[in-house]
C-alpha positions in Angstrom: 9.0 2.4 -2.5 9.0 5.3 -0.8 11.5 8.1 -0.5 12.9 10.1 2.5 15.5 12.8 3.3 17.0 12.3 6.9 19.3 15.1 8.2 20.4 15.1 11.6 22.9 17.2 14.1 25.8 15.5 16.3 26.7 17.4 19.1 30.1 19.3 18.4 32.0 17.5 21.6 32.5 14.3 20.2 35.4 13.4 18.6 35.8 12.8 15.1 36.1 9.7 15.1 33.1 9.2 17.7 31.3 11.4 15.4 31.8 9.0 12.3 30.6 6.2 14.3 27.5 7.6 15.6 26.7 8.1 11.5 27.5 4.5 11.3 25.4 2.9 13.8 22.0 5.6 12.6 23.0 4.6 8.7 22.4 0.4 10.1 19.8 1.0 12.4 18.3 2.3 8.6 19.1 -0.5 7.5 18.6 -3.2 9.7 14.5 -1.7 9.6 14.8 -2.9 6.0 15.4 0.9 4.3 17.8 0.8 1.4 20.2 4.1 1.9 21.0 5.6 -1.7 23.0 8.2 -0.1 25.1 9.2 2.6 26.6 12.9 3.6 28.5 14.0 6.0 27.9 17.9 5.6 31.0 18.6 8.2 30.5 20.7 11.2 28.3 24.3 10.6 27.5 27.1 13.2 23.9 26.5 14.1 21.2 29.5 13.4 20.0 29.6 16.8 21.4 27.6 20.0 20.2 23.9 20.3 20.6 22.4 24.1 23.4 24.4 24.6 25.3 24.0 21.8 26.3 26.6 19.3 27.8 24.4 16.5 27.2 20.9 14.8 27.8 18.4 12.7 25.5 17.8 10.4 24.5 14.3 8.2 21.8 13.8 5.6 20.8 10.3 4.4 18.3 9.8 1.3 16.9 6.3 1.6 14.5 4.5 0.0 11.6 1.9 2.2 8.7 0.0 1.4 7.3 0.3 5.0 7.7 3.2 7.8 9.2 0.6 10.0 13.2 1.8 9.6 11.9 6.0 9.7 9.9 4.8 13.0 12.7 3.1 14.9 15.5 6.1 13.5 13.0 8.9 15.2 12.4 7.0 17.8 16.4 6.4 18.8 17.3 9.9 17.5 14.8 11.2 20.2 16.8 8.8 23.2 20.5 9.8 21.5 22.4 12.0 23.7 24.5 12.4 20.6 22.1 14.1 18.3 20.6 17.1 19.2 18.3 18.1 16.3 17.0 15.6 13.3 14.5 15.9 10.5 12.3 13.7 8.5 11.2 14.1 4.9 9.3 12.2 2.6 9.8 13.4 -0.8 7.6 13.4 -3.3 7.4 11.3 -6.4 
């Protein structure tokens, strides 16, 4: 199985609750692609280093899975690039 380190940014005007959700709903797309997440963390909301789509300020997430096929890191990029709701994610495949 291969390993990967997914951190992504929610934009700052979402409720909390909202935020949690959107978490939710990447963590099972993972998962309904057939990835096995190890780890979940919410890091809480950080000042960004530079301004992202006109946000200052985020809140950020990494996920360490593990998946046999790229199928679930596909589909994750692929709906993190649609979201409205994340403005910044991040891809890593670690190494063995």
């Amino acid at each position: 199985m291969k390993k990967y380190e997914i951190m992504f940014i929610v934009k700052p005007t979402l409720g909390e609750e909202e935020v949690t959700k959107v978490a939710e709903n990447f963590e099972n797309i993972l998962k309904n692609n057939g990835a096995t997440v190890t780890e979940t963390e919410a890091l809480g909301q950080k000042k960004l280093a530079y301004e992202i789509k006109k946000f200052n300020s985020g809140y950020y997430f990494l996920f360490t899975l593990e998946a046999n096929d790229d199928k679930a890191i596909k589909e994750f990029d692929r709906l993190a690039l649609i979201s409205s709701d994340v403005i910044r994610h991040l891809i890593t495949k670690l190494e063995k």
